[in-house]
N, CA, C and O atoms as CSV, one atom per row, in Angstrom:
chain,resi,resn,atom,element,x,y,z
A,1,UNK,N,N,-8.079,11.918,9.869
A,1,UNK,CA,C,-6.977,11.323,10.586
A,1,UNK,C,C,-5.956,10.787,9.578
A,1,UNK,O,O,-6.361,10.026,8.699
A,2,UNK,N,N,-4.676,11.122,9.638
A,2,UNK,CA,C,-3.648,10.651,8.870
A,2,UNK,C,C,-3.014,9.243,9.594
A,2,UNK,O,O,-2.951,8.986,10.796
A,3,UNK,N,N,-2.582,8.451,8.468
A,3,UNK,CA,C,-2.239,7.300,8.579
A,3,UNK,C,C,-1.048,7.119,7.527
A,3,UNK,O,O,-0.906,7.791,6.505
A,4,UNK,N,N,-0.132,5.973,8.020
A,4,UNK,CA,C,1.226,5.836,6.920
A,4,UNK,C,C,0.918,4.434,6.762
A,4,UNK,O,O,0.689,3.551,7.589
A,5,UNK,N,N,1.005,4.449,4.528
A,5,UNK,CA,C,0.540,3.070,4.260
A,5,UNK,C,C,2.109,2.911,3.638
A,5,UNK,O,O,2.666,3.624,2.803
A,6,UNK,N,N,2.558,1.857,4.264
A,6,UNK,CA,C,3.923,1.382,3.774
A,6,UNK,C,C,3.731,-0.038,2.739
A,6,UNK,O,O,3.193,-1.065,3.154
A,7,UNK,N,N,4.166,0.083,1.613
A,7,UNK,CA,C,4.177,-1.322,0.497
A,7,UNK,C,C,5.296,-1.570,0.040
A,7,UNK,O,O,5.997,-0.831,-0.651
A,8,UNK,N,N,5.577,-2.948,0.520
A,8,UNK,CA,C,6.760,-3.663,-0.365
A,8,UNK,C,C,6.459,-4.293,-1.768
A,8,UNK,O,O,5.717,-5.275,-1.791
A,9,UNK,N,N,6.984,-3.796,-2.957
A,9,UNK,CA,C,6.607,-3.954,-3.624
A,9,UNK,C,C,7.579,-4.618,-4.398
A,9,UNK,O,O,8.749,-4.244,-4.478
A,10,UNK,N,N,6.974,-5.870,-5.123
A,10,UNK,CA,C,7.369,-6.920,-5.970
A,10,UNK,C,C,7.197,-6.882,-7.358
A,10,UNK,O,O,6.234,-6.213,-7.732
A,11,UNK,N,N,7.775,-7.342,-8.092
A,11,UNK,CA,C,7.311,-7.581,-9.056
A,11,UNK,C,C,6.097,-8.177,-9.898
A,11,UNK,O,O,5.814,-8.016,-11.085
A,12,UNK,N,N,5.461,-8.931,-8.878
A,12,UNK,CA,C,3.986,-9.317,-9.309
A,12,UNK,C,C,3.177,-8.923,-8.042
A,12,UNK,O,O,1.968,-8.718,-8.151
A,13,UNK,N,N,3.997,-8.776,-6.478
A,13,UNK,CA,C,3.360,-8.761,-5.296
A,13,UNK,C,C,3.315,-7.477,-5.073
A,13,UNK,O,O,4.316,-6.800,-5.308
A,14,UNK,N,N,2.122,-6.883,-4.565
A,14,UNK,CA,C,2.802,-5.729,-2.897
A,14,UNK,C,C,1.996,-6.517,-1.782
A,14,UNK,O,O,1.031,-7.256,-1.973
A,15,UNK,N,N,2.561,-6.221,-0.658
A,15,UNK,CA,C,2.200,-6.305,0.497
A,15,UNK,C,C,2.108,-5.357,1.062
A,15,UNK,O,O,3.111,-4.690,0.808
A,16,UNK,N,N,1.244,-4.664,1.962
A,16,UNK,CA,C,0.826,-3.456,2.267
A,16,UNK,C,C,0.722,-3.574,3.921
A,16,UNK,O,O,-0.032,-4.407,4.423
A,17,UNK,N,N,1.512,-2.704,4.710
A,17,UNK,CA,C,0.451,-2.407,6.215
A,17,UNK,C,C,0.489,-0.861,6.439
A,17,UNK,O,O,1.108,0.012,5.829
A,18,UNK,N,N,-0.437,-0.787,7.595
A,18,UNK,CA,C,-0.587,0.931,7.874
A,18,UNK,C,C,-0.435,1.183,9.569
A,18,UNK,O,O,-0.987,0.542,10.463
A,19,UNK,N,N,0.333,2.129,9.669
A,19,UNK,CA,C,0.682,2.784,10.689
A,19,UNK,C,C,-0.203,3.917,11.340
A,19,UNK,O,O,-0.182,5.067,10.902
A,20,UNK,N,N,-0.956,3.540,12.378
A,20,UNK,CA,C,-1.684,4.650,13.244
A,20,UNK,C,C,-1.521,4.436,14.228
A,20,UNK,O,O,-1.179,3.355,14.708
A,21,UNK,N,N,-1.811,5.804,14.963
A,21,UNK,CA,C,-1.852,5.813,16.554
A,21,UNK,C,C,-0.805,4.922,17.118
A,21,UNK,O,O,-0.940,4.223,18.123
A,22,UNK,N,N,0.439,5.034,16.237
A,22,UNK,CA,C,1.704,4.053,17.367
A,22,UNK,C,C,1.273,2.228,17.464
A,22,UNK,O,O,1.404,1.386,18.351
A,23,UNK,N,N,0.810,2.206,16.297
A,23,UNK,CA,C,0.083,0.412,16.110
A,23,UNK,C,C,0.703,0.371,14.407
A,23,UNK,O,O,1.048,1.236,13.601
A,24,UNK,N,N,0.632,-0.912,14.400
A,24,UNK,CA,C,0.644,-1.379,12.515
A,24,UNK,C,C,0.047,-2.395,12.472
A,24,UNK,O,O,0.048,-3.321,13.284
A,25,UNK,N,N,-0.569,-2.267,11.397
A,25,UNK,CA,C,-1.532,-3.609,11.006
A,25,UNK,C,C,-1.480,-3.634,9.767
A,25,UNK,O,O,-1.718,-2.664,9.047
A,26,UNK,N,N,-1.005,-5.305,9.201
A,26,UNK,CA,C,-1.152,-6.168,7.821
A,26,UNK,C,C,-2.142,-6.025,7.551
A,26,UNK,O,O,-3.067,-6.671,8.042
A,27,UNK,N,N,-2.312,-4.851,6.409
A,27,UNK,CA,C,-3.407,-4.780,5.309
A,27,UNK,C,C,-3.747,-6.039,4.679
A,27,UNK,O,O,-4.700,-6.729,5.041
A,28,UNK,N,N,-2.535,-6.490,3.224
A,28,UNK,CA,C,-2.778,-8.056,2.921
A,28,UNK,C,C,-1.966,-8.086,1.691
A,28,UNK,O,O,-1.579,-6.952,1.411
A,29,UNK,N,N,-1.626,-8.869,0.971
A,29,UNK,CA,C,-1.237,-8.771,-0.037
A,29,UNK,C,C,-1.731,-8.744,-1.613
A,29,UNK,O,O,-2.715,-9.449,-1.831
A,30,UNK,N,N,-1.384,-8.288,-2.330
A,30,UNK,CA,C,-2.237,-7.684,-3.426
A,30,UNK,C,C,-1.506,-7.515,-5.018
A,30,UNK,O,O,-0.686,-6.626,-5.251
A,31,UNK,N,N,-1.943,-8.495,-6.020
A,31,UNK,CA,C,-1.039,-8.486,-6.823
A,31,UNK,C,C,-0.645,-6.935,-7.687
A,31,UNK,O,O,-1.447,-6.004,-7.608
A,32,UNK,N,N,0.406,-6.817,-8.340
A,32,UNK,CA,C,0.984,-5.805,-8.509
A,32,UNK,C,C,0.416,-5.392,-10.314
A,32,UNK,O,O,1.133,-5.552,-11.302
A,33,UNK,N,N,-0.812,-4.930,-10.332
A,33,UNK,CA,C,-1.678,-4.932,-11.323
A,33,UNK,C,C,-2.631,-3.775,-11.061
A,33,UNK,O,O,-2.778,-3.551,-9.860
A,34,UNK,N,N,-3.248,-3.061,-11.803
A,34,UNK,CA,C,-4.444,-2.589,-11.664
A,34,UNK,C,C,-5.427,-3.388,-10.307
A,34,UNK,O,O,-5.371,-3.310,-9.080
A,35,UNK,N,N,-6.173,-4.040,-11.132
A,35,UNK,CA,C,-7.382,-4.690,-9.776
A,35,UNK,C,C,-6.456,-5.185,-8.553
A,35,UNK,O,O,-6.997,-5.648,-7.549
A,36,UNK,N,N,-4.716,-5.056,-8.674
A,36,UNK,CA,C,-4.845,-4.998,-7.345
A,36,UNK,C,C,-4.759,-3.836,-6.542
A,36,UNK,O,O,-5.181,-3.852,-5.385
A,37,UNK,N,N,-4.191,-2.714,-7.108
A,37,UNK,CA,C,-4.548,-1.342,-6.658
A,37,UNK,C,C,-5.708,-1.033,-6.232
A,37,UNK,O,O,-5.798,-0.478,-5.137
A,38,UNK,N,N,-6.870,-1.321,-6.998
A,38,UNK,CA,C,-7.905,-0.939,-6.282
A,38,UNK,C,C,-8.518,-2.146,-5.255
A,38,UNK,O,O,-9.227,-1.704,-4.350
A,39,UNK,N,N,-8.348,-3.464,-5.285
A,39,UNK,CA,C,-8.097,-4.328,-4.000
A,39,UNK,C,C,-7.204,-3.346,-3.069
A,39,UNK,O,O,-8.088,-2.874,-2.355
A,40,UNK,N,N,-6.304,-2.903,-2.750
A,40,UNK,CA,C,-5.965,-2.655,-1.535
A,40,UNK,C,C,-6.213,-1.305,-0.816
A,40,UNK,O,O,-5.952,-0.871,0.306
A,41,UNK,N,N,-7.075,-0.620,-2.375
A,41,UNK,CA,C,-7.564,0.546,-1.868
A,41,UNK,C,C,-8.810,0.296,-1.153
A,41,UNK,O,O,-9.203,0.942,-0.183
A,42,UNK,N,N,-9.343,-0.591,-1.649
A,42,UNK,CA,C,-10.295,-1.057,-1.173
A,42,UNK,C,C,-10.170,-1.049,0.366
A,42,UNK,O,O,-10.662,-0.316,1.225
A,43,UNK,N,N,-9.350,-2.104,0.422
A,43,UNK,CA,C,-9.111,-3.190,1.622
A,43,UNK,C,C,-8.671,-1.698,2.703
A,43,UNK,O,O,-9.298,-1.909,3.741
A,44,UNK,N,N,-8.049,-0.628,2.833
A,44,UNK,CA,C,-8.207,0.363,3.870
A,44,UNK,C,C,-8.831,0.707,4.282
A,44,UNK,O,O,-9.850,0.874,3.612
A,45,UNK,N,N,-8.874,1.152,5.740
A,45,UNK,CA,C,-10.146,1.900,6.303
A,45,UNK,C,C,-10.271,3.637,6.190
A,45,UNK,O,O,-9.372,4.476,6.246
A,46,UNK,N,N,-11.587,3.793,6.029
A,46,UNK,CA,C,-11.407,5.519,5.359
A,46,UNK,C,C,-10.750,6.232,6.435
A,46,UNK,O,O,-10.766,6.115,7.660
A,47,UNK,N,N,-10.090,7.107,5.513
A,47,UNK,CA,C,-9.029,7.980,6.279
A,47,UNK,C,C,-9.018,9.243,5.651
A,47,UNK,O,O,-8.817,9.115,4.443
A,48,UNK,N,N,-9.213,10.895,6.158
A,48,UNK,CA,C,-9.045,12.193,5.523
A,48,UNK,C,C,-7.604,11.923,4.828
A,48,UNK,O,O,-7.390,12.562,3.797
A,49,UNK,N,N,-6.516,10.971,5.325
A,49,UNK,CA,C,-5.438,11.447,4.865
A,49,UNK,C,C,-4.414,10.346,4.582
A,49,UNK,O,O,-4.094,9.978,5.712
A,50,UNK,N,N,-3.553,9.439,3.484
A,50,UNK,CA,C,-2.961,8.581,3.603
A,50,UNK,C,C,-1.463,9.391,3.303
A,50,UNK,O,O,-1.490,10.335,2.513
A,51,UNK,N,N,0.047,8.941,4.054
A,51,UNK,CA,C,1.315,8.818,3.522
A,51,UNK,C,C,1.564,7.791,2.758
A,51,UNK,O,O,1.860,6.803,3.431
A,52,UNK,N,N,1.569,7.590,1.489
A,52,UNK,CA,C,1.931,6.344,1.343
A,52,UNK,C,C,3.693,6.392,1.117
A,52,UNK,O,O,4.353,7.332,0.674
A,53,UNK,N,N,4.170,5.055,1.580
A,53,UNK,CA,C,5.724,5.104,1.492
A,53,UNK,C,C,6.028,3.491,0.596
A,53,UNK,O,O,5.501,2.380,0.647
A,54,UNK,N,N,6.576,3.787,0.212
A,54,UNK,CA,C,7.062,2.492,-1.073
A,54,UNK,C,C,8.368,2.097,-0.926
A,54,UNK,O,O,9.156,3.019,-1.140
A,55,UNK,N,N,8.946,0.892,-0.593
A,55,UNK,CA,C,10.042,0.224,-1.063
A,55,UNK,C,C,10.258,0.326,-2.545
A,55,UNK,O,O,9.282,-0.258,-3.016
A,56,UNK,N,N,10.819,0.645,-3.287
A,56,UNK,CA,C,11.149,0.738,-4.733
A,56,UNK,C,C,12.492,-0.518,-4.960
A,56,UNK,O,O,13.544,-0.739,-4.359
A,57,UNK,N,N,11.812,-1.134,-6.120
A,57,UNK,CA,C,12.247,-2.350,-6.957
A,57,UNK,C,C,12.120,-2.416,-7.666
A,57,UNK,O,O,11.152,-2.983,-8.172
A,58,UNK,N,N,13.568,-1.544,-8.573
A,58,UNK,CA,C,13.140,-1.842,-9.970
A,58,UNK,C,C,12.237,-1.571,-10.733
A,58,UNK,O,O,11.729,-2.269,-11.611
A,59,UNK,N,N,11.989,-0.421,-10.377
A,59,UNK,CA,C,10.820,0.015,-11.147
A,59,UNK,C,C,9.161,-0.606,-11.301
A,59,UNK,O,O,8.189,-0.034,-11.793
A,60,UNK,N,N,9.229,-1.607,-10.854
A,60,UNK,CA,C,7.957,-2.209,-10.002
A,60,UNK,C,C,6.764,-1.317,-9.559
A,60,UNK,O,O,5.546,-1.452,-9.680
A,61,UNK,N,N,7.778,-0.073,-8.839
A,61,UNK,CA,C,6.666,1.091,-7.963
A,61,UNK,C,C,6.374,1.933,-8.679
A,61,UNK,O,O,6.006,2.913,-8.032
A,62,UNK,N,N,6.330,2.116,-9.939
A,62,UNK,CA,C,6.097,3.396,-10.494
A,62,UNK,C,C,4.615,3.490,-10.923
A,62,UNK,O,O,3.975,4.482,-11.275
A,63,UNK,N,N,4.049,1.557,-10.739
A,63,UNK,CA,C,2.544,1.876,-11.561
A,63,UNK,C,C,1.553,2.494,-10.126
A,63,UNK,O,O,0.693,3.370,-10.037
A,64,UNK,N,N,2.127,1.621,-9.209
A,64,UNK,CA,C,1.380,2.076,-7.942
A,64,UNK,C,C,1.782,3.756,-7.624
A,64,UNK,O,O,0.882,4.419,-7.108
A,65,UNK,N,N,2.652,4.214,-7.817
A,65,UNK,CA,C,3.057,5.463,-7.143
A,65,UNK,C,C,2.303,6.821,-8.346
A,65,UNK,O,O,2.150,7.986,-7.978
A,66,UNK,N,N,1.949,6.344,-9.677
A,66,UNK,CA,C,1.670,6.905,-10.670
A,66,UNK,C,C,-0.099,7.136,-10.338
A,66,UNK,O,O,-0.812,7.710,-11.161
């Protein structure tokens, strides 16, 4: 099942929610670092398939999008 994970991403923050089935729900927020990448990979529920979509700031998104 595909799902769209949308993150606003900060300079030390992202905040993350995901879009299914015509619903969204606040994943959580997650500092903008390694361990927090895998914190919010974590923090999803398994899915065959993620969109992820990024607010871009400044170059902020490139470690997450990399």
């Amino acid at each position: 099942m595909t799902c769209f994970l949308g993150v606003d991403v900060g300079k030390t923050t992202l905040v993350a929610a995901i879009w299914q089935d015509g619903t969204g729900t606040v994943v959580g927020s997650f500092p903008n670092t390694e361990e927090g990448f895998a914190a919010l990979a974590t923090a999803l529920p398994p899915r065959t398939s993620v969109r992820l979509v990024l607010e871009p700031t400044g170059g902020y998104e490139l470690a997450l999008a990399t």
